[in-house]
C-alpha positions in Angstrom: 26.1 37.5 24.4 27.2 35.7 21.6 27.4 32.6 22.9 23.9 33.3 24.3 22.7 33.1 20.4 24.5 30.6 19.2 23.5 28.3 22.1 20.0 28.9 21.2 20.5 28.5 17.7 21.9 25.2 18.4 18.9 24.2 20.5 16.8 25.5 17.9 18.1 23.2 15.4 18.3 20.0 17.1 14.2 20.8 18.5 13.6 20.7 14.1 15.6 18.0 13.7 13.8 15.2 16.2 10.7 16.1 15.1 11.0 15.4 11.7 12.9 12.1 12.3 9.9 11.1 14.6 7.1 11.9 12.1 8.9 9.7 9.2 8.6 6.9 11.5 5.3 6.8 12.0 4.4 7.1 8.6 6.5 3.5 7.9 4.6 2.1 10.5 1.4 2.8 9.6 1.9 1.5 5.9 3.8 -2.7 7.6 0.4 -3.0 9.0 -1.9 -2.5 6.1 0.1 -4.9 4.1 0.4 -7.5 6.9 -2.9 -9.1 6.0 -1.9 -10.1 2.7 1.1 -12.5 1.2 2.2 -11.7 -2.4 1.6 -14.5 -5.2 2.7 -14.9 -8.4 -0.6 -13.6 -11.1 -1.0 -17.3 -12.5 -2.1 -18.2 -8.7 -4.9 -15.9 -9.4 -8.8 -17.8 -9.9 -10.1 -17.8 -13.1 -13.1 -15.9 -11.8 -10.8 -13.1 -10.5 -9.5 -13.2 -13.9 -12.7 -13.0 -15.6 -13.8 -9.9 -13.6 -10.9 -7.9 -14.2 -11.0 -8.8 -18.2 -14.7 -7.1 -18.0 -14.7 -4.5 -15.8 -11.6 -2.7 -15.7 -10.9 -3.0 -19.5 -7.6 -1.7 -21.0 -5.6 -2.2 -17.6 -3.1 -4.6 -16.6 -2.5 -6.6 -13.6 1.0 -5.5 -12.1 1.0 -7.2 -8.6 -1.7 -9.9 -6.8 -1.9 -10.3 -3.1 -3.7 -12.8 -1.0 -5.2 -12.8 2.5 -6.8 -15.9 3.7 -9.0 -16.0 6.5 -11.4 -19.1 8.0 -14.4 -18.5 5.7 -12.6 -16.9 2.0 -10.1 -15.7 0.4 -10.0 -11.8 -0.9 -7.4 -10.8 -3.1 -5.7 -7.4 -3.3 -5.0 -6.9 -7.4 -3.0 -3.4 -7.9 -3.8 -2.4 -12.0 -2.4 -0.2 -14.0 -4.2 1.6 -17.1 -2.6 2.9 -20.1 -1.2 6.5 -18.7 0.3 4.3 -15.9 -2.1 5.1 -13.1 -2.2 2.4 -10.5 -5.6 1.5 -9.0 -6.0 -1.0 -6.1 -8.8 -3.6 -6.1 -10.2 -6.1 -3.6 -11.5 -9.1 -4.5 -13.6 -12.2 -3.0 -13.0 -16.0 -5.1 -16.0 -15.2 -7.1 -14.5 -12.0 -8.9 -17.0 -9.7 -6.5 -15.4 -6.7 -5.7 -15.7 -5.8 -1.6 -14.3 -3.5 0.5 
């Protein structure tokens, strides 16, 4: 009987244990392929009017990282900010400084 129990236990234990390494995977997954679309770049790479529309709209936050996608017809550029309680905000931006997405 005992080893009835502890045999299930065991099975018990290893049924928890997959699932839980299988759900962590996914999750990594699904954040590669957001970021495949765009390359990092250093923030001096960044257009002037990109510049310009971060200096007037989101006032008081710094730029921390810049990413670029380039596709046949534009550019858009990923800018993650961060405001003065150190709250990151994602934007995305065309060449002009327009914000889409």
């Amino acid at each position: 009987m005992k080893k009835i129990v502890l045999m299930v236990a065991v099975v018990a234990c290893v049924a928890f244990a997959s699932q839980s390494v299988q759900a962590s995977a996914v999750q990594v997954s699904v954040e590669n392929v957001m970021q495949d679309d765009f390359v990092k770049i250093e923030l001096k790479e960044l257009p002037q009017a990109v510049l310009d529309a971060i200096a007037k709209s989101y006032e008081g936050c710094a730029v921390k990282e810049a990413y670029v996608a380039e596709t046949d017809e534009a550019k858009k550029y990923k800018i993650v900010l961060v405001d003065k309680d150190q709250k990151e905000q994602t934007i995305v931006l065309n060449e002009q400084g327009e914000v889409i997405e």
